[in-house]
C-alpha positions as CSV (number, residue, x, y, z in Angstrom):
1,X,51.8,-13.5,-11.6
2,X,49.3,-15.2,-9.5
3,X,48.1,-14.3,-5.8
4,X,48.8,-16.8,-2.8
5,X,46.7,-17.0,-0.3
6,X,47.8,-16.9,3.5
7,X,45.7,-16.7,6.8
8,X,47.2,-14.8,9.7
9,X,46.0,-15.7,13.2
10,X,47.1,-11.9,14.3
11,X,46.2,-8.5,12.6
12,X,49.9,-7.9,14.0
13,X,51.6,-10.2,11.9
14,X,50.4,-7.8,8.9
15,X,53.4,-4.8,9.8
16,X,51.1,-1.4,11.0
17,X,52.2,0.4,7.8
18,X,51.8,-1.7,5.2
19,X,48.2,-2.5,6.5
20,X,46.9,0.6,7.4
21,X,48.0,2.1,3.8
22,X,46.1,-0.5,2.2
23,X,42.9,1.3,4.8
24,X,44.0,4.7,3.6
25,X,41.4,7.3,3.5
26,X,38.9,4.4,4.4
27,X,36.6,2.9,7.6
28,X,38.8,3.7,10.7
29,X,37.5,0.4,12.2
30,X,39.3,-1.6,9.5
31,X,42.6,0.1,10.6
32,X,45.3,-1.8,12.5
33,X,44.9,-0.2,16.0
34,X,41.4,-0.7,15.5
35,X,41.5,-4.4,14.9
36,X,44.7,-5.2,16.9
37,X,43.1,-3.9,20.2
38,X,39.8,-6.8,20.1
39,X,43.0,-9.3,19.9
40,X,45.5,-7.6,22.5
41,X,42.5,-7.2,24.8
42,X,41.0,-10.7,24.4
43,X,37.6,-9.1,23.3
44,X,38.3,-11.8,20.1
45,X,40.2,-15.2,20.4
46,X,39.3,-16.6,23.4
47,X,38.9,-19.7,24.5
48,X,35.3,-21.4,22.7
49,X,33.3,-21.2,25.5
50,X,33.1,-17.9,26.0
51,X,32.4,-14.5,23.7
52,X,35.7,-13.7,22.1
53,X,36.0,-17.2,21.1
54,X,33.1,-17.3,19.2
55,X,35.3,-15.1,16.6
56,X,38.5,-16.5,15.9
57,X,41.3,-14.7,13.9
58,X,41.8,-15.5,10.6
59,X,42.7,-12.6,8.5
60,X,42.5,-13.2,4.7
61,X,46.0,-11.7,2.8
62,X,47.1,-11.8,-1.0
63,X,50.2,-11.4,-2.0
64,X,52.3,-11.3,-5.0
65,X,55.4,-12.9,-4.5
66,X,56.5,-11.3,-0.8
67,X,54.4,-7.9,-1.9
68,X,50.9,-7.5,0.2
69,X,48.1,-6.7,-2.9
70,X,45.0,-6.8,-0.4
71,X,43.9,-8.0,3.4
72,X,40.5,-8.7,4.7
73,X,39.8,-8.7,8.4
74,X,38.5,-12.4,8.4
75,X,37.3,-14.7,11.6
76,X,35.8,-18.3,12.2
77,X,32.7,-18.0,14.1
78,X,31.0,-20.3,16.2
79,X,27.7,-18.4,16.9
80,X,26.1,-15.1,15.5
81,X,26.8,-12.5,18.4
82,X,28.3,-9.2,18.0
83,X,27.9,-9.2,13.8
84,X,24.7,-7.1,13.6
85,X,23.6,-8.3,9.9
86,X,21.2,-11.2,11.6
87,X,21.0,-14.2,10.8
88,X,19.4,-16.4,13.8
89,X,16.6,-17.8,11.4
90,X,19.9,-18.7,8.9
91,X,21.0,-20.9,11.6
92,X,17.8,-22.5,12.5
93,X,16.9,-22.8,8.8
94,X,19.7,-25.1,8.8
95,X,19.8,-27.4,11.6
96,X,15.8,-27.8,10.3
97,X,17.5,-29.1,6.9
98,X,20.4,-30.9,8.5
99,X,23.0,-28.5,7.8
100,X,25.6,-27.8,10.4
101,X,25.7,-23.9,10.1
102,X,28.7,-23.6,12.4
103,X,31.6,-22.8,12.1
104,X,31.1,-19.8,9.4
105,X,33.8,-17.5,7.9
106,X,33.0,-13.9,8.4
107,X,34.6,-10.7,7.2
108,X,33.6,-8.1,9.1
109,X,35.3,-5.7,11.6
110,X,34.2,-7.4,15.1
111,X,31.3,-5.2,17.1
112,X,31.4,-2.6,14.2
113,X,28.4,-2.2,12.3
114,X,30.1,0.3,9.9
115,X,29.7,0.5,6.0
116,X,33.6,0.2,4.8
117,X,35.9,-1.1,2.5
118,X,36.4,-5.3,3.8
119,X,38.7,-5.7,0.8
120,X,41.5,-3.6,1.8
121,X,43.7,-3.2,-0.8
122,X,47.5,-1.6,-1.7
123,X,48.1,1.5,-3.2
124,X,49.1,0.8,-7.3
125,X,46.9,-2.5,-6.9
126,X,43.8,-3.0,-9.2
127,X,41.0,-2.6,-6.8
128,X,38.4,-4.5,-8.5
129,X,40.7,-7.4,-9.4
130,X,41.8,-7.7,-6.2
131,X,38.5,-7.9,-4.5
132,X,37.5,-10.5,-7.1
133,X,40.3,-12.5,-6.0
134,X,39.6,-12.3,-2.9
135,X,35.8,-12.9,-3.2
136,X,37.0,-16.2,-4.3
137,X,39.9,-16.9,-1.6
138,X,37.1,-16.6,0.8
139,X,35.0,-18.4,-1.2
140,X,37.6,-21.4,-1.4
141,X,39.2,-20.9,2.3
142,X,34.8,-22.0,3.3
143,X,34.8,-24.8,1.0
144,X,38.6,-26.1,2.3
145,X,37.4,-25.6,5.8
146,X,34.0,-27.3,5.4
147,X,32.2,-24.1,6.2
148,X,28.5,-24.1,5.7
149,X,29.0,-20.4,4.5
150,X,31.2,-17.4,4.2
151,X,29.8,-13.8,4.8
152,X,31.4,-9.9,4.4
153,X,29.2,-7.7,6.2
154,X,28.8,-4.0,5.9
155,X,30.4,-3.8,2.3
156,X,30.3,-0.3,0.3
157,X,27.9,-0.6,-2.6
158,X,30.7,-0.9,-5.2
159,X,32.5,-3.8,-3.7
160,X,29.1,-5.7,-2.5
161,X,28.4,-5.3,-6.4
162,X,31.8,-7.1,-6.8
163,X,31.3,-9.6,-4.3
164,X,27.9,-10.5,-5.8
165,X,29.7,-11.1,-9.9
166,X,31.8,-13.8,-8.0
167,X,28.8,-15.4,-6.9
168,X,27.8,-14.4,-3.0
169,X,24.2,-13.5,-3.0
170,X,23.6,-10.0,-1.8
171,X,21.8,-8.5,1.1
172,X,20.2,-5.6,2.1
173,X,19.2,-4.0,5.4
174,X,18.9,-0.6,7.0
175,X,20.7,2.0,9.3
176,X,19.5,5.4,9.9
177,X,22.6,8.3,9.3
178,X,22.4,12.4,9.6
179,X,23.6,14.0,6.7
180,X,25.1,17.8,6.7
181,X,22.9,19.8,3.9
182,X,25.3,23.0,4.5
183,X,23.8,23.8,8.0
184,X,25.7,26.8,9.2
185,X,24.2,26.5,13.2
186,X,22.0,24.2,15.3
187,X,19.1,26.4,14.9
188,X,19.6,26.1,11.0
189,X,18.9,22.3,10.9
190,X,15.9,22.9,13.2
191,X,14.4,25.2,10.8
192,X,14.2,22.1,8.2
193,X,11.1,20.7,10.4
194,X,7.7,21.6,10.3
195,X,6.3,23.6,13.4
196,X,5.4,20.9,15.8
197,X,8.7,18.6,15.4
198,X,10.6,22.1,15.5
199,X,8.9,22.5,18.9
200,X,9.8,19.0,19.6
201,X,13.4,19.0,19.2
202,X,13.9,22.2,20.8
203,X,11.8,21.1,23.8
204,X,14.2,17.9,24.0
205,X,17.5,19.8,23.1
206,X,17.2,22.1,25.8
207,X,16.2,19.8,28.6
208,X,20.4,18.8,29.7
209,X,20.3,22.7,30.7
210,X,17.7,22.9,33.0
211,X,18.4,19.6,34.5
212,X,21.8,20.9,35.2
213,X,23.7,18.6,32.3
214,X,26.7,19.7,30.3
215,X,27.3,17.6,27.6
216,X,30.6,18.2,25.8
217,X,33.4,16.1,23.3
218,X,36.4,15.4,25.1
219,X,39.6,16.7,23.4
220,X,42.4,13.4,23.1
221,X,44.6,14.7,25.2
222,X,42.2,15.6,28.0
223,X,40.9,11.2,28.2
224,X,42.3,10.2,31.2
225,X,42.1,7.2,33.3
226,X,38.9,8.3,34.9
227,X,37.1,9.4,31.7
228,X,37.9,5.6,30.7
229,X,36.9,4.1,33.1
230,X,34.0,6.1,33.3
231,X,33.3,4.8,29.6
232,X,33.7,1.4,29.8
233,X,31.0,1.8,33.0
234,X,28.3,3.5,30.7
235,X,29.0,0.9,27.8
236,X,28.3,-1.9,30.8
237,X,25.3,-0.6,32.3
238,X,23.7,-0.1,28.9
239,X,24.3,-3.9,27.7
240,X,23.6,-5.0,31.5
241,X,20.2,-3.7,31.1
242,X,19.0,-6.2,28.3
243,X,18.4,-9.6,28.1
244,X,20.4,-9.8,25.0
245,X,23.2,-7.7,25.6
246,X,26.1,-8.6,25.9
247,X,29.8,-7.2,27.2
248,X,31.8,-8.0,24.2
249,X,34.0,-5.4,25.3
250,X,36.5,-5.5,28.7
251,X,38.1,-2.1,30.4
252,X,41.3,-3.5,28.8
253,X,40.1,-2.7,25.2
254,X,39.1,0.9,26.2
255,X,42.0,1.6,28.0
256,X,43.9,0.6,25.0
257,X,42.1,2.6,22.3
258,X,42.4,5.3,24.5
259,X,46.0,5.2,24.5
260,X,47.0,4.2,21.1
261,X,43.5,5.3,18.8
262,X,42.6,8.6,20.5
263,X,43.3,10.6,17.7
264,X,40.2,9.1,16.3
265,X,38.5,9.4,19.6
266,X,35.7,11.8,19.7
267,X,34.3,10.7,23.2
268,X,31.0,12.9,24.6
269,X,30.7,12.7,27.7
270,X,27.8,14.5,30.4
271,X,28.5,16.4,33.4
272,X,26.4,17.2,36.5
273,X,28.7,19.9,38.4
274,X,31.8,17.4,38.2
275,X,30.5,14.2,37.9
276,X,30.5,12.3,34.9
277,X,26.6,10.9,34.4
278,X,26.6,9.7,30.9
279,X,28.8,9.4,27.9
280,X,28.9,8.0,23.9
281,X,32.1,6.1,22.5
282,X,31.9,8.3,19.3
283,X,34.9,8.1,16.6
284,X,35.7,10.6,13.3
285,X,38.1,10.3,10.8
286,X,37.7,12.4,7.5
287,X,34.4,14.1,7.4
288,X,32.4,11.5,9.0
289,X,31.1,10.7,12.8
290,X,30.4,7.6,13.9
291,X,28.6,6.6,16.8
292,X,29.1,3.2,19.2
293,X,28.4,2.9,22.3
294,X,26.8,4.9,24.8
295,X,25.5,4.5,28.5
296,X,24.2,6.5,32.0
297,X,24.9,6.2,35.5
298,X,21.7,8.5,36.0
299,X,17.5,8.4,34.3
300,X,16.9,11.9,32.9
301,X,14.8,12.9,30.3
302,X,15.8,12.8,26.8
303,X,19.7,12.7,28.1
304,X,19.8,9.7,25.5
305,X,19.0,11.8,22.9
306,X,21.0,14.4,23.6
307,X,24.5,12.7,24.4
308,X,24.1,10.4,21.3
309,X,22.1,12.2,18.3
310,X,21.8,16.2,19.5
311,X,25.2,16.3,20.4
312,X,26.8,14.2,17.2
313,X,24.9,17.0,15.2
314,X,26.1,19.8,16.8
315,X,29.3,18.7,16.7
316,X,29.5,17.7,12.5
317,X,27.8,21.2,12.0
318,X,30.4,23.0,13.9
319,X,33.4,21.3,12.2
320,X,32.1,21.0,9.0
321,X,31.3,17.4,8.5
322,X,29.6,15.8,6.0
323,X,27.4,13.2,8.0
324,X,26.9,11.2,11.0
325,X,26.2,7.1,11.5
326,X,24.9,6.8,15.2
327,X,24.9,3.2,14.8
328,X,22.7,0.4,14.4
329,X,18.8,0.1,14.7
330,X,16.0,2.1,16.3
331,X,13.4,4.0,14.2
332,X,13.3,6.6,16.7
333,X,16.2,8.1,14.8
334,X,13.5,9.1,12.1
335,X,11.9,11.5,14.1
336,X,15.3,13.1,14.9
337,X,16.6,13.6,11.7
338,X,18.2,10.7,10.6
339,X,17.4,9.2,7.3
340,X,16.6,5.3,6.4
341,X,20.2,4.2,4.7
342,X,20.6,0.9,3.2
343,X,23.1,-1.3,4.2
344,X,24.8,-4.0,1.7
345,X,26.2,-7.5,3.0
346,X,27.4,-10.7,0.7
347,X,26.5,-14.2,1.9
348,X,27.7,-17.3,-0.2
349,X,26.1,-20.7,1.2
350,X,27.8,-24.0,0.3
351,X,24.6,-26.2,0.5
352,X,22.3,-25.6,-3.4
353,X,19.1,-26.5,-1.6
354,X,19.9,-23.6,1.6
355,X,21.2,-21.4,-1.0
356,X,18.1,-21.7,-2.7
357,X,16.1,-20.7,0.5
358,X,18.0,-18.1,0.9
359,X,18.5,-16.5,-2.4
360,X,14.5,-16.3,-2.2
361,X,14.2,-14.9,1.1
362,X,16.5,-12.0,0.1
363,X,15.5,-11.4,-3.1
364,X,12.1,-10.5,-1.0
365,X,14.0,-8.4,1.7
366,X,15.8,-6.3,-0.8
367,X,13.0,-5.1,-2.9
368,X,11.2,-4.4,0.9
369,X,14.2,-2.4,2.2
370,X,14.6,-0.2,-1.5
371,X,10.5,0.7,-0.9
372,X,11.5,1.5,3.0
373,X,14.6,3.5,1.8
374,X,12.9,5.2,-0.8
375,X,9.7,6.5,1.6
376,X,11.8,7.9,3.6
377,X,10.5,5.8,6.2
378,X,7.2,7.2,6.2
379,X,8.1,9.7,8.7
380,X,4.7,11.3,10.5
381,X,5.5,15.0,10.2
């Protein structure tokens, strides 16, 4: 039997169980809760003139007969924001060449920058077939819609090698993740460093003490009102501060994720006597940490560091974990431990003479991020 193709406007027309099995052991931030609080909140489609309706809902499911064999968490987008695999120069590449670039068809998991399965597909189900199939839904859903271009972001290696045999072109760009070697203590991952990072990191780690700072992860049941809205202050005053940030995010969302997705909550947040000064929106499911957002209500030295890298250490060495994704960018993660990670994407453009462009341009940009990757990312010891 063949698959049909339907597009659901709502994650929550998809019933909780039957998507979130399809998620299983996989990226939390595919999950239903996940993806049903941007929509519930309005942190995705809005109205078009502001953020959330730059990514409208269209969520990708085939199904055999009334059976669900695989979902992707699919939008329209009318701009670029809040996707993290840039492509500004994409856009202006194309409006240079007469080619309207938006709308685009995107499947991604809104404000995540996560690696994770983006073909989610049933138990029983023949994973690579069904992420062919759906490679080519989104592939034909671009080309019915007039899209300049469809684009899955953050793909595990295996599926982006998928993606790419249907024809997307591939991408490649870099995060920077901890990973546990066995370290039983602190002091043991310390020890890895030669003498004058040791000296370094120590110096920084113990600075929260002797500026009077308590940093500590917040058990689920112990989030309450004020811890979120605490949160949802810190995530504001960090994107407040630049010129390009932007609060894709409202108190709605993290009042909601703290009420139905705490179990995947692993929130830090930093105490001066009994006031709340800083604090990272950090999630774990399996043996993984995951760091998003993180802000301060107060300037101290190295408290950065230490709510969102020191801490997310500590924390995966006491419980055992196998590694820790802070998030995206900053090369200041190097020096802290974190190694250069490569990230995969799949971009299929509609227009042969873009494509072409294109296809050149990351042919280039792969074979730089392997020699990054593979340097280690020429870390000064």
């Amino acid at each position: 039997m063949s698959f049909s193709l339907r597009v659901h406007a709502r994650v929550s027309e998809v019933p909780k169980e039957t998507w979130d099995a399809c998620v299983g052991d996989g990226s939390p931030f595919v999950e239903h809760t996940w993806l049903d609080c941007f929509e519930e909140a309005g942190c995705v489609g809005g109205d078009e003139d502001d953020h959330a309706g730059a990514w409208q809902p269209a969520h990708l499911a085939l199904y055999e007969g009334d059976a669900l064999v695989a979902v992707a968490p699919s939008y329209f987008k009318t701009n670029s924001e809040g996707e993290f695999i840039f492509d500004w120069a994409w856009a202006d590449l194309a409006r240079r060449i007469g080619v309207r670039y938006y709308p685009k068809l995107l499947v991604a998991s809104p404000f995540s920058p996560v690696t994770g399965e983006r073909v989610l597909v049933a138990p029983g189900q023949d994973r690579e077939r069904a992420i062919a199939a759906m490679a080519g839904a989104v592939r034909a859903t671009a080309v019915e819609a007039k899209l300049s271009s469809a684009h899955a972001l953050f793909l595990r290696d295996d599926e982006a090698r998928i993606w790419e045999a249907e024809g997307f072109s591939r991408r490649a760009s870099v995060q920077y993740h901890w990973f546990n070697e066995g370290f039983r203590t602190f002091d043991d991952w310390i020890a890895t460093f030669k003498s004058k990072k040791r000296n370094q990191l120590r110096r920084e780690a113990a600075q929260p003490a002797k500026d009077g700072v308590r940093i500590e992860t917040i058990a689920p049941e112990r989030i309450t009102p004020d811890i979120v809205r605490a949160m949802h202050r810190f995530y504001a005053s960090t994107v407040d501060k630049f010129m390009w940030g932007r609060r894709y995010l409202n108190r709605r969302f993290f009042e909601l994720v703290a009420d139905r997705f705490r179990d995947r909550l692993a929130w830090v947040i930093a105490w001066r006597e009994d006031e709340p000064i800083a604090g990272a929106f950090n999630v774990q499911k399996g043996e993984r940490l995951y760091g998003r957002y993180w802000g301060a209500s107060v300037d101290l030295p190295f408290l950065h560091f230490n709510v969102c890298y020191y801490h997310g250490i500590r924390h995966c060495i006491e419980r055992g974990l196998e590694a820790f994704e802070p998030g995206a960018g900053g090369e200041h993660k190097l020096a802290r431990g974190f190694r250069p990670t490569t990230m995969h994407s799949a971009h299929w453009v509609q227009n042969a003479r873009f494509r072409n462009i294109i296809d050149d341009f990351l042919e280039r940009e792969r074979e730089a991020v392997a020699a990054f990757v593979a340097s280690g990312g020429h870390e000064e010891e």
